[in-house]
N, C-alpha and C positions, 0 to 999 in steps of 0.2 A: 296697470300692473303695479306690483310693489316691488321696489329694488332696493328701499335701504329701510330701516326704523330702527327703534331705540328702545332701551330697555336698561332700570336699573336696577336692576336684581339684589344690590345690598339691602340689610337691613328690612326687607321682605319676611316676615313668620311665613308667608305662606306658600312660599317657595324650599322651607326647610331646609337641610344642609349645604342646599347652593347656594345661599346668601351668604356666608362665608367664605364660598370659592370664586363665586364669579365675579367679573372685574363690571364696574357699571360701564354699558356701550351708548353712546349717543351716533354712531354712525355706521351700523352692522349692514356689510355689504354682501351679495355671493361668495360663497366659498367659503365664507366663514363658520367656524364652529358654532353650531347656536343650543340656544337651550329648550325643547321641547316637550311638552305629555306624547309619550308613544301610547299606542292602543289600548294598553291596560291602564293610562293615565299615569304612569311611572313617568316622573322627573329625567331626561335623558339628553347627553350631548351628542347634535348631528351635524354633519356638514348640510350649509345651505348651498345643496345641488345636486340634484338627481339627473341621471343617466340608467336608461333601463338595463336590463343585464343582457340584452342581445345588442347593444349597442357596440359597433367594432371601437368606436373612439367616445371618448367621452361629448355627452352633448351638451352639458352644463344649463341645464334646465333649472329656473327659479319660481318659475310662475306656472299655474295650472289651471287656466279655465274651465268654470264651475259647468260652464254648459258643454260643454265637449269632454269631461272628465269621465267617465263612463264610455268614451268611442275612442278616445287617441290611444294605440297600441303603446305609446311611452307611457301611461300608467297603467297599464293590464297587469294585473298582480302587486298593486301598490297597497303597502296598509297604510292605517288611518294616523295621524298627529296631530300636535295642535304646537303653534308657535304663542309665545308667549311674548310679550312687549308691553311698553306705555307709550307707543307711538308711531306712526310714519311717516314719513317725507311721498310726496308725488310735485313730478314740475309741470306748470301751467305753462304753455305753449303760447310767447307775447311777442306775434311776427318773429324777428327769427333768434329773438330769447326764448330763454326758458326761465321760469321765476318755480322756485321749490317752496313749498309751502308744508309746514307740519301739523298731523294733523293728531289729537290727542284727545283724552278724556280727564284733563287737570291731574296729570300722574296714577292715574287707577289703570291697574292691571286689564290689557288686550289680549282675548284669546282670536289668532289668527286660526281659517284651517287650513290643515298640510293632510298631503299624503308624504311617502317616502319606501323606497326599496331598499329593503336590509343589507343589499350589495355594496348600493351609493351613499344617496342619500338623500333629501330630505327640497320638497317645494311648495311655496305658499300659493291658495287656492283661491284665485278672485273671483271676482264678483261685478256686474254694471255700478258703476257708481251711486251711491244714494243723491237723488236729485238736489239736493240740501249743498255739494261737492260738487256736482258732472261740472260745473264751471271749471272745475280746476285740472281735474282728468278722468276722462270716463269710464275707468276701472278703478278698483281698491278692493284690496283681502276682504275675503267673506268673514264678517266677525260673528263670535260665536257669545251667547249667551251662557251663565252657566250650565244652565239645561242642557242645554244647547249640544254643551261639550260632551257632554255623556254621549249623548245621541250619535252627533259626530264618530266619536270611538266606537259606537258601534254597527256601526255601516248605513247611516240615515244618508239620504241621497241630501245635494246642496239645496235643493227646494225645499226639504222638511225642516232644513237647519236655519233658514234664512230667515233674519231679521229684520227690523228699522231700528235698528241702533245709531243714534246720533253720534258724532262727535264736535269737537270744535276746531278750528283751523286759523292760522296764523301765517302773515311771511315771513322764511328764513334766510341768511344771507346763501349766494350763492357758494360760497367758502364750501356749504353740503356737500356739492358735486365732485368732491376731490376724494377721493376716497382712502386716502390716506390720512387726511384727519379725525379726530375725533375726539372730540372737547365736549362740555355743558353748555361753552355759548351757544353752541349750531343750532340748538333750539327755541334761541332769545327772540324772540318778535324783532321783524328791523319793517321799513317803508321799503317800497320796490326798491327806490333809488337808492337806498342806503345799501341794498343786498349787489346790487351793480358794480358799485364801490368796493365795496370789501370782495367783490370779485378777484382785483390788483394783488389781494395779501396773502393769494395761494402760495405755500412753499413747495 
């Protein structure tokens, strides 16, 4: 799954007049407003969390499996997005730690895919892990090439869109896990043992 990444959207030409507005995030969690291409590729702020519109309570959906996304009644009538970022966090499962590790392409622009319902809002669409990763957790958002994205927006299924895009990966201190932080360091490379550590310096 993906549950947090990072994105620093200042100082971006290619993000246009949102690099001006948006604040740079190193730890974007659910619920949070995020910044997205909707269907026509227009630049748009959505909350990260869809609930279908026959839902009685909200169900606070973040993740959408790429292979089930065509049969779960919670996205029937979903249109197309793309989430935008320079990163994500996933935690490795070490006995009964968990070690987070981020995972990037040296600061270049990630297009995730989303769907989302014009009601709610807005869920990032995974993928099996690329083999290069499953070590670390055996989902990650289906990333989108630029092609890619067009395609995506226009109703290509997760098979036609899907890539081998690499990235690279790093450990972070577990500091990540708190989700009320969100600094530049969360991204700083540490050794297991050091991300253990700074466990202690959650506020």
């Amino acid at each position: 799954m993906c549950g947090r990444y990072t994105l620093t959207a200042s100082n971006r030409p290619e993000l246009g007049g949102f690099t001006t507005t948006s604040i740079d995030r190193f730890n974007i969690a659910p619920q949070s407003d995020v910044l997205v291409r909707n269907e026509t590729l227009e630049l748009t702020l959505m909350q990260w969390d869809l609930s279908p519109p026959w839902a009685k309570s909200p169900m606070h959906i973040f993740n959408a499996r790429a292979e089930t996304l065509a049969e779960k009644p919670s996205f029937r009538g979903t249109k197309r997005c793309i989430f935008i970022a320079d990163g994500w966090y996933e935690w490795q499962k070490l006995g009964s730690e968990k070690q987070p590790w981020y995972h990037h392409q040296d600061g270049e622009l990630l297009h995730f895919a989303g769907v989302y319902h014009p009601q709610s809002g807005c869920a990032i669409v995974t993928q099996a892990a690329h083999p290069a990763i499953e070590h670390i957790h055996h989902r990650q958002p289906l990333l989108l090439t630029d092609k890619a994205m067009v395609m995506w927006a226009e109703g290509a299924s997760p098979q036609q869109v899907n890539s081998d895009m690499a990235v690279k990966t790093h450990c972070v201190s577990t500091m990540v896990s708190n989700a009320r932080l969100d600094d530049p360091s969360l991204v700083n490379p540490v050794n297991a043992n050091e991300s253990f550590i700074q466990r202690d310096l959650w506020i």
